[in-house]
Structure formats: structure tokens, C-alpha cells
PDB file of N, CA, C and O in Angstrom:
ATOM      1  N   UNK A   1      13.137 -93.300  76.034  1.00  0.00           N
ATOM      2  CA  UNK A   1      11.812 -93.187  76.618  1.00  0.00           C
ATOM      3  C   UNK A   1      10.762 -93.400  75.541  1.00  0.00           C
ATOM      4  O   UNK A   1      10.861 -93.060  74.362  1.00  0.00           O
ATOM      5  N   UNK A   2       9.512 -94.150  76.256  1.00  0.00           N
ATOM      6  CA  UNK A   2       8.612 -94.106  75.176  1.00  0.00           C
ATOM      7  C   UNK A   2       7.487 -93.199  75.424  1.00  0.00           C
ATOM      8  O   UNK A   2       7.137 -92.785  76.529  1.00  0.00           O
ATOM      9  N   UNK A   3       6.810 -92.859  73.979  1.00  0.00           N
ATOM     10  CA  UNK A   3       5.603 -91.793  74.444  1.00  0.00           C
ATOM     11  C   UNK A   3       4.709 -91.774  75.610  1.00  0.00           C
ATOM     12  O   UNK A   3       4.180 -90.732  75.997  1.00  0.00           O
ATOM     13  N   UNK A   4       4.514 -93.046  76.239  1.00  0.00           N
ATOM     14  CA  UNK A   4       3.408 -92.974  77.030  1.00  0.00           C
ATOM     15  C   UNK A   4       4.275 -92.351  78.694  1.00  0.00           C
ATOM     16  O   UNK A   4       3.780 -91.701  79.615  1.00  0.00           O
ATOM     17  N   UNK A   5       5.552 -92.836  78.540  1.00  0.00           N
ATOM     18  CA  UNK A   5       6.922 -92.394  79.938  1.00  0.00           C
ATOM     19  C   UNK A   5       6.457 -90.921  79.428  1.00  0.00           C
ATOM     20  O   UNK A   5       5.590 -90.291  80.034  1.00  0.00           O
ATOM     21  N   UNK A   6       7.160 -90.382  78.161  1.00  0.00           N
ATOM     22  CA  UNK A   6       7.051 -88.767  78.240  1.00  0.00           C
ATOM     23  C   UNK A   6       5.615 -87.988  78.518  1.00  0.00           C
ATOM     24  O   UNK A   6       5.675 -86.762  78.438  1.00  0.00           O
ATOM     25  N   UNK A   7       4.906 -88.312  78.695  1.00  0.00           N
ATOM     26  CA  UNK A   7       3.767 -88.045  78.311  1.00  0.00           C
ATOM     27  C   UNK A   7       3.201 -87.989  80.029  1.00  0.00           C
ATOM     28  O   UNK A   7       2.352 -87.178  80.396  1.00  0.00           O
ATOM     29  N   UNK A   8       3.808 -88.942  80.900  1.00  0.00           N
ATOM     30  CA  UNK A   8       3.465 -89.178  82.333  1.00  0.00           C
ATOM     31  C   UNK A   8       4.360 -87.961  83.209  1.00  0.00           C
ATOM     32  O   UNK A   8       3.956 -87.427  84.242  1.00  0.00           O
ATOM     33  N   UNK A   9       5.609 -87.688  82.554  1.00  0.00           N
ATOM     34  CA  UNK A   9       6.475 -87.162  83.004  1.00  0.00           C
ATOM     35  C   UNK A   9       5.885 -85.251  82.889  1.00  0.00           C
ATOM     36  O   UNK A   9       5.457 -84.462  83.731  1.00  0.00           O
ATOM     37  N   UNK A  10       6.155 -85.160  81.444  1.00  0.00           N
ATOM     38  CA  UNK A  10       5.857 -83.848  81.465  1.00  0.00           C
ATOM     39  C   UNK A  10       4.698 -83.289  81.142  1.00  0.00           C
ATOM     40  O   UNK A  10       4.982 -82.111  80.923  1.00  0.00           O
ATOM     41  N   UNK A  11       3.325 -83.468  80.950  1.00  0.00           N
ATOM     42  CA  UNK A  11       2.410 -83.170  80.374  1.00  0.00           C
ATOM     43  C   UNK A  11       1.516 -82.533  82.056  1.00  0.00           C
ATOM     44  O   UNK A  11       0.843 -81.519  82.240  1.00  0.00           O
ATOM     45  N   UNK A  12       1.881 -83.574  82.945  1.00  0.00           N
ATOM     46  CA  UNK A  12       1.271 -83.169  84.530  1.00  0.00           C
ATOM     47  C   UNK A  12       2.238 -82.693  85.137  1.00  0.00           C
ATOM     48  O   UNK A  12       2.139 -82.708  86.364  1.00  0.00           O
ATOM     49  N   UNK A  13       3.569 -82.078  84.505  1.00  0.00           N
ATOM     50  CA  UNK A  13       3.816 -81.181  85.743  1.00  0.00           C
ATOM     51  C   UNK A  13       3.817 -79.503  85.092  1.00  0.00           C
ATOM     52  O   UNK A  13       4.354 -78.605  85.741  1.00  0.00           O
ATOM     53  N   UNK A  14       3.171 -79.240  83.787  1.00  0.00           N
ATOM     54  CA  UNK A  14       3.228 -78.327  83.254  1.00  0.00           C
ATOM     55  C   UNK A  14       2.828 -77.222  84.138  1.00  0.00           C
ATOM     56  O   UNK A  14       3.328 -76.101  84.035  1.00  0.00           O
ATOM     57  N   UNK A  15       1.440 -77.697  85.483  1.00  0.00           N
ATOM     58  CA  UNK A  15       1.099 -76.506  86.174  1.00  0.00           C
ATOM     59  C   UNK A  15       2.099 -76.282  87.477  1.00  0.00           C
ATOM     60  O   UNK A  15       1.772 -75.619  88.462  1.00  0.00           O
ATOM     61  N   UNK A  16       3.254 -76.887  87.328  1.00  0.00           N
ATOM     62  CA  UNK A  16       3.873 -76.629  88.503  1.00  0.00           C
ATOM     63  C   UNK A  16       3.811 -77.224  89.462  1.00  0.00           C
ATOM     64  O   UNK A  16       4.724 -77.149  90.285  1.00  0.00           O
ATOM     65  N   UNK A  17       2.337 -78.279  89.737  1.00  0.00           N
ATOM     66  CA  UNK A  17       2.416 -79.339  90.612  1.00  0.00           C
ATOM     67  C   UNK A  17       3.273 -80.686  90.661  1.00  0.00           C
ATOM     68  O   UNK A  17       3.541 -81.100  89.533  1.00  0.00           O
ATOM     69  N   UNK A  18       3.569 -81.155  91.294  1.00  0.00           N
ATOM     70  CA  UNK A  18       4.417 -82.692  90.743  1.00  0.00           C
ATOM     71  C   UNK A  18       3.026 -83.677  91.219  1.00  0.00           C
ATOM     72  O   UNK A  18       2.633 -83.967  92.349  1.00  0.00           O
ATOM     73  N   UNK A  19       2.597 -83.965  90.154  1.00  0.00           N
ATOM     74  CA  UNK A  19       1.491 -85.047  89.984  1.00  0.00           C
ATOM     75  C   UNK A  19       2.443 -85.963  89.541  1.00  0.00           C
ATOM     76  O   UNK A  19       2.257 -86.087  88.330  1.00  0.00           O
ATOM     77  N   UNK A  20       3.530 -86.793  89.966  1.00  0.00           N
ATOM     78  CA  UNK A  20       4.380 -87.772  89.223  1.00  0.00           C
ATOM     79  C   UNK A  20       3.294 -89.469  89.654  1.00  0.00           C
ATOM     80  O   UNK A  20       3.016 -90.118  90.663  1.00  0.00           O
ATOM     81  N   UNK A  21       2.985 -89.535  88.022  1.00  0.00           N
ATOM     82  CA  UNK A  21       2.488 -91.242  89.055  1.00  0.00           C
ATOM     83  C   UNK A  21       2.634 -92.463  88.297  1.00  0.00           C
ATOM     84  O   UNK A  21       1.884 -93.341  87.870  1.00  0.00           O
ATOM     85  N   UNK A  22       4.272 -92.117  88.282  1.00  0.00           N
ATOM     86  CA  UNK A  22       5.456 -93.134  88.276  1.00  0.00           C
ATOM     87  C   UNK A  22       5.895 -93.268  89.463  1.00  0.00           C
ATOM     88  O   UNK A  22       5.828 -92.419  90.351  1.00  0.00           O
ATOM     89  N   UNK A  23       6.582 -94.834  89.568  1.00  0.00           N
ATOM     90  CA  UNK A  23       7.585 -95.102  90.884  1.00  0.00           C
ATOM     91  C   UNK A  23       8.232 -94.230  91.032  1.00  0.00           C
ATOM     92  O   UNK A  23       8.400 -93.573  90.005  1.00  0.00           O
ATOM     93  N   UNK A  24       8.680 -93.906  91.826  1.00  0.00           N
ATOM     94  CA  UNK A  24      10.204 -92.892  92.357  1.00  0.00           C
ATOM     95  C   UNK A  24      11.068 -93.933  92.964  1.00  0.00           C
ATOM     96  O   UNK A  24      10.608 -94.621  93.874  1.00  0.00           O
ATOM     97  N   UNK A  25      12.268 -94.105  92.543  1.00  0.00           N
ATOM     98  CA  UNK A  25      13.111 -94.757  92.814  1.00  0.00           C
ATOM     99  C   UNK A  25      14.080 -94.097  93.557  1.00  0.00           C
ATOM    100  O   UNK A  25      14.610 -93.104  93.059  1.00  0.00           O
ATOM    101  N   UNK A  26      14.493 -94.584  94.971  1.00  0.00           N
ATOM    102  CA  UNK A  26      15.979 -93.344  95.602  1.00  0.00           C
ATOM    103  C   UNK A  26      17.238 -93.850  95.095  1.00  0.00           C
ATOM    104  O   UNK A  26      17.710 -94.986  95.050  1.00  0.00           O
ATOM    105  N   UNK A  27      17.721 -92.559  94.673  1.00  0.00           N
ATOM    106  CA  UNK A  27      18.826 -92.217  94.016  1.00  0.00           C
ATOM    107  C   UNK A  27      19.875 -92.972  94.380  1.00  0.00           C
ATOM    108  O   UNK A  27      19.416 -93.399  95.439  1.00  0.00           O
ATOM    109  N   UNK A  28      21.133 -93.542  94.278  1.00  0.00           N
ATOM    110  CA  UNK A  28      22.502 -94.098  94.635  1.00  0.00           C
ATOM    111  C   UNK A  28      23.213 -92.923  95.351  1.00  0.00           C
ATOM    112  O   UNK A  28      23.561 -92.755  96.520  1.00  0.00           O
ATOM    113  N   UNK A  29      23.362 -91.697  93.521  1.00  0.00           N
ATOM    114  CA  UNK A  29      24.553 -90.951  94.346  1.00  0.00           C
ATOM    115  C   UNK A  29      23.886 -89.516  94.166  1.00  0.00           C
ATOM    116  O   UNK A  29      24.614 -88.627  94.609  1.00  0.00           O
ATOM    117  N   UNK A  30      22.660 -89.058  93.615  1.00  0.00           N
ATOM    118  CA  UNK A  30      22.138 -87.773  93.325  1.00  0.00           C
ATOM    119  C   UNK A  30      20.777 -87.665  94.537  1.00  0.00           C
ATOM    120  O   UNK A  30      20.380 -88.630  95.190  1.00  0.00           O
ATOM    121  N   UNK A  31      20.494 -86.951  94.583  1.00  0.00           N
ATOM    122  CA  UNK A  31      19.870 -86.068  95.505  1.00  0.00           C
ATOM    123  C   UNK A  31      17.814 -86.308  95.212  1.00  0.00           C
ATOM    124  O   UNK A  31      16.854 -86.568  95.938  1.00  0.00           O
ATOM    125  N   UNK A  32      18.098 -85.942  93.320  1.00  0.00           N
ATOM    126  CA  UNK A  32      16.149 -86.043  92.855  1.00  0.00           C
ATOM    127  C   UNK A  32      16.347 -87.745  92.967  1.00  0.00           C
ATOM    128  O   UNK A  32      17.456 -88.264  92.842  1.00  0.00           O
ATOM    129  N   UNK A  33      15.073 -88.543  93.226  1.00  0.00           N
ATOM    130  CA  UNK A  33      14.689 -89.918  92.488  1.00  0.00           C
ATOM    131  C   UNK A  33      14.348 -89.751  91.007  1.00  0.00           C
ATOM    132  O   UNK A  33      13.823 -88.921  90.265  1.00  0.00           O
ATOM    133  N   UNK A  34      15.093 -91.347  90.938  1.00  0.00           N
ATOM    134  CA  UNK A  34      14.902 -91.541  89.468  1.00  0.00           C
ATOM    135  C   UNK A  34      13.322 -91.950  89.328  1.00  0.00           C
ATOM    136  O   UNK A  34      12.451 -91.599  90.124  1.00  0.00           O
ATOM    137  N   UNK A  35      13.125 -92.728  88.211  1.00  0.00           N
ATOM    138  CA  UNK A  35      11.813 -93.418  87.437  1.00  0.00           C
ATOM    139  C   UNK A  35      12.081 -94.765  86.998  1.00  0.00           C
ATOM    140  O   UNK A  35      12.586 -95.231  85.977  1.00  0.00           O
ATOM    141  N   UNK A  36      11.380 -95.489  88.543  1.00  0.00           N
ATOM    142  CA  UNK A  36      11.711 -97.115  87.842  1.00  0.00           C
ATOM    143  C   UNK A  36      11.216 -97.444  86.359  1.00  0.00           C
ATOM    144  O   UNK A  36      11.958 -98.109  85.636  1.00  0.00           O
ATOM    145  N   UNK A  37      10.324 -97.120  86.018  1.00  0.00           N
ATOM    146  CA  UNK A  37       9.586 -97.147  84.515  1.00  0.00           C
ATOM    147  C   UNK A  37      10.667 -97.131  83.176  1.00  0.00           C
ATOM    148  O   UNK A  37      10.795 -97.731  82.108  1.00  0.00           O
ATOM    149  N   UNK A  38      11.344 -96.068  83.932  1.00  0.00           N
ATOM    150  CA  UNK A  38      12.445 -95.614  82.879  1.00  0.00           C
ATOM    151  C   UNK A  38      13.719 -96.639  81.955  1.00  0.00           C
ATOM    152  O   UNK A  38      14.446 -97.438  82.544  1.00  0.00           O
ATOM    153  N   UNK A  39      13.748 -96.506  81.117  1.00  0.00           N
ATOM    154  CA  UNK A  39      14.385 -97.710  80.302  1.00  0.00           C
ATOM    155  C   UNK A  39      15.852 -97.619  80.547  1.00  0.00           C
ATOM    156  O   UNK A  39      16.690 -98.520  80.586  1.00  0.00           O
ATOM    157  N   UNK A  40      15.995 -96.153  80.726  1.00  0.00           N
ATOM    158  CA  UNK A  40      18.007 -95.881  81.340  1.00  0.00           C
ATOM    159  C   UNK A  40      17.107 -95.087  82.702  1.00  0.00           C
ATOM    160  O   UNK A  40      16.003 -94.573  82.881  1.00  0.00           O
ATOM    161  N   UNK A  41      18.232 -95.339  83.398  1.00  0.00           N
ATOM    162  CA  UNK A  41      18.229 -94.576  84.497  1.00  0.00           C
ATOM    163  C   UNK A  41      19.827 -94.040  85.183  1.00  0.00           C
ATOM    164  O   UNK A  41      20.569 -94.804  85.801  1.00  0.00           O
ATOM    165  N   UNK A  42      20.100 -92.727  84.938  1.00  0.00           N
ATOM    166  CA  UNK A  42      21.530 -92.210  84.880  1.00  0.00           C
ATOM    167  C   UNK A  42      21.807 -91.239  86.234  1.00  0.00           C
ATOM    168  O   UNK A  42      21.006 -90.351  86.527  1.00  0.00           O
ATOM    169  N   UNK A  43      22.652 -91.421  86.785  1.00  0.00           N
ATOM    170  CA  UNK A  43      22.946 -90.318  87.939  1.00  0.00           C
ATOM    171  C   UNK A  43      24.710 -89.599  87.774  1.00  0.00           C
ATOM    172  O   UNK A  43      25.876 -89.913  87.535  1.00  0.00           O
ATOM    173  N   UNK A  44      23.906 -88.563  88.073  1.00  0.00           N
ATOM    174  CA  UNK A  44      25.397 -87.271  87.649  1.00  0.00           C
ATOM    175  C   UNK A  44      25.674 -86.825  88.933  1.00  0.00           C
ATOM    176  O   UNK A  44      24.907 -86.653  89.881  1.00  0.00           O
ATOM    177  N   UNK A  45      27.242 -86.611  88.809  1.00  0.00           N
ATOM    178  CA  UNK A  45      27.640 -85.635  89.760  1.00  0.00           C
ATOM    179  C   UNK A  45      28.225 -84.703  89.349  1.00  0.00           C
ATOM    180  O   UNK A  45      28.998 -84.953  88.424  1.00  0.00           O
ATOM    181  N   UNK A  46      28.131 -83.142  89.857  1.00  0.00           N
ATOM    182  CA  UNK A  46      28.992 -81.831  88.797  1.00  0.00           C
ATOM    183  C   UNK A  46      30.544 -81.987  89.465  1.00  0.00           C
ATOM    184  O   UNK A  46      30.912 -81.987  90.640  1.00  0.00           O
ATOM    185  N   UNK A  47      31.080 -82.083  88.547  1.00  0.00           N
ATOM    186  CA  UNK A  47      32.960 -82.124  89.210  1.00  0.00           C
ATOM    187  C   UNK A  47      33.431 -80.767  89.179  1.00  0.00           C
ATOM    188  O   UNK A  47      34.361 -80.353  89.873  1.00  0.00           O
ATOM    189  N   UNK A  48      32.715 -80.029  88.293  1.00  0.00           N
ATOM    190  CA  UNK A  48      33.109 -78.431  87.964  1.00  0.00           C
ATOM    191  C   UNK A  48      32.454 -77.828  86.988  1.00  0.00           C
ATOM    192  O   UNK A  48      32.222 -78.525  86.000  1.00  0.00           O
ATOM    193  N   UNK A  49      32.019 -76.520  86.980  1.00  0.00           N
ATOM    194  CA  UNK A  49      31.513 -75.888  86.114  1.00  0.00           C
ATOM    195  C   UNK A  49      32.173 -74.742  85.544  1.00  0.00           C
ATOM    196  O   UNK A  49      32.484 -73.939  86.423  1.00  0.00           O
ATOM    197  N   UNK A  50      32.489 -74.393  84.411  1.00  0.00           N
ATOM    198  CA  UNK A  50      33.263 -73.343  83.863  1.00  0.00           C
ATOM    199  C   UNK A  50      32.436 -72.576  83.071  1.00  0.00           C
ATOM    200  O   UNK A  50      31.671 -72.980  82.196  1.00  0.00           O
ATOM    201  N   UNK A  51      32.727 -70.938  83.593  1.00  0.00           N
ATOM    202  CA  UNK A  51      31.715 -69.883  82.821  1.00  0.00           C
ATOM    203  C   UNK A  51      32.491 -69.616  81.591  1.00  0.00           C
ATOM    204  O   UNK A  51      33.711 -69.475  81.673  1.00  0.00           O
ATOM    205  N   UNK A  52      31.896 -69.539  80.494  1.00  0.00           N
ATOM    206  CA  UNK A  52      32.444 -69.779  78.986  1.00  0.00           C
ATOM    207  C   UNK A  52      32.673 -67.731  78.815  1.00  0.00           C
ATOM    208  O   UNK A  52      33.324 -67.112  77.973  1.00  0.00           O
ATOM    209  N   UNK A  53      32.241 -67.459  79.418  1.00  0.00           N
ATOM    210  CA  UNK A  53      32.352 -65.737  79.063  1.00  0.00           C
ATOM    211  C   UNK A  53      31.300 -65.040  79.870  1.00  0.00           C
ATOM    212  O   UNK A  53      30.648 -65.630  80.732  1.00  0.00           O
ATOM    213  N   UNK A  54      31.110 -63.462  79.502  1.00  0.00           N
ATOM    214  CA  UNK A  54      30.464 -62.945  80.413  1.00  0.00           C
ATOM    215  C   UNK A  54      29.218 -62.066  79.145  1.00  0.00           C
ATOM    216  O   UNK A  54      28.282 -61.496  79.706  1.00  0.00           O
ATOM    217  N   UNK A  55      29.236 -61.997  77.827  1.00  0.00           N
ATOM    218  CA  UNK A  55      28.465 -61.867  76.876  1.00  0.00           C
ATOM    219  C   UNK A  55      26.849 -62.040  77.136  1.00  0.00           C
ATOM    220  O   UNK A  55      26.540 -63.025  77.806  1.00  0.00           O
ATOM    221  N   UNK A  56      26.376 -61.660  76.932  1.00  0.00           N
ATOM    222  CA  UNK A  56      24.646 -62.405  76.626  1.00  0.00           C
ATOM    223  C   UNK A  56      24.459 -63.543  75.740  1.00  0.00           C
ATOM    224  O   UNK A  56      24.564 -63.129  74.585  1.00  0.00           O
ATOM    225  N   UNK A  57      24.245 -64.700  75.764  1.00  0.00           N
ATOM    226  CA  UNK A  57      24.326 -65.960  75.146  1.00  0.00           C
ATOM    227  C   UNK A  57      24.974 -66.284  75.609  1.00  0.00           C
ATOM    228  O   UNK A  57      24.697 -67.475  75.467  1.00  0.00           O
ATOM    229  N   UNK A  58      26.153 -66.275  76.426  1.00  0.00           N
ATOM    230  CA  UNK A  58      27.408 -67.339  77.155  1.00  0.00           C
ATOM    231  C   UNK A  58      26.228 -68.152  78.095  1.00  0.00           C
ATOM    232  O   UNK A  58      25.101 -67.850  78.488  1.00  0.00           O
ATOM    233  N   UNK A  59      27.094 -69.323  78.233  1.00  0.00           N
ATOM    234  CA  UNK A  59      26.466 -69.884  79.319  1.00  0.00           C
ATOM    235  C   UNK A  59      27.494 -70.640  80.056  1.00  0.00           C
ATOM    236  O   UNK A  59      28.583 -70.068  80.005  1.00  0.00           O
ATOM    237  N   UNK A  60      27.503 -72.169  80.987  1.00  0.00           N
ATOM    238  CA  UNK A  60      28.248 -72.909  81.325  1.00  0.00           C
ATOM    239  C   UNK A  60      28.698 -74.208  80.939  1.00  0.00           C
ATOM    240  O   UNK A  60      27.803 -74.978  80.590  1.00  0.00           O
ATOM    241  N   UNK A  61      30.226 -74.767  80.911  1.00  0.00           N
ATOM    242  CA  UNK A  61      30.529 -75.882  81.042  1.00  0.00           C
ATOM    243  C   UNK A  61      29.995 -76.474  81.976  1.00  0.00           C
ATOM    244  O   UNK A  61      29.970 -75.698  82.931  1.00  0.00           O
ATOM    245  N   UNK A  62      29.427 -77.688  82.303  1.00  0.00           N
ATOM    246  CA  UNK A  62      29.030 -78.513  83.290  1.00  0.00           C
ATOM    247  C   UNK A  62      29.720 -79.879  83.053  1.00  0.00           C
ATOM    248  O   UNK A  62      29.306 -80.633  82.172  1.00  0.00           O
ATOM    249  N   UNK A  63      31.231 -80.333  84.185  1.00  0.00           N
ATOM    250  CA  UNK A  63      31.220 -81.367  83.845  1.00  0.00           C
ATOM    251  C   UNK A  63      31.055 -82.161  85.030  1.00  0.00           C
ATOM    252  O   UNK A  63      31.006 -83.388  84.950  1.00  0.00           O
TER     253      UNK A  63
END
């Protein structure tokens, strides 16, 4: 991404509104739209998630 993409992306949604005013592109196989603008454009699916422990600081595998 270049500064002016990051800068469109997160700087206007800091108040919680989605002021996005980039294309929205619909997704193939995920659910949010992507950003035609965007130089990669990647879609995930979770196959499984594994809880690493039950500690404070543990968190999850996501694959």
C-alpha cells in the first residue's frame, strides 16, 4: 500500500464512521469488500482456530 491508500483507509474511520471513499469491490469468497485501489487484494477463509492456552497473553492460532 501506498501512503495516500493508508491514509484513505484509516485516518476516516478513526471516529467509527465508515467514510470509505475508495471503490468497494465484492468479495469472491469473504464476506467484507475488498479495495479496487489496492495493489494486492487477498481473501481468507478460517479452516480452524486453536486456543494456544488459557494464561493472560495467550491468544489464537488462526489458520
Amino acid at each position: 500500500m501506498n501512503y495516500d491508500l493508508i491514509y484513505q483507509v484509516s485516518l476516516p474511520s478513526a471516529d467509527g464512521v465508515n467514510k470509505f471513499d475508495l471503490t468497494m469491490l465484492k468479495s469472491d469468497v469473504a464476506k467484507p469488500f475488498r479495495v479496487t485501489e489496492s495493489t494486492i487484494q487477498l481473501e481468507c477463509k478460517v479452516n480452524e482456530i486453536i486456543k494456544l492456552g488459557t494464561e493472560g497473553g495467550v491468544g489464537n492460532l488462526v489458520i
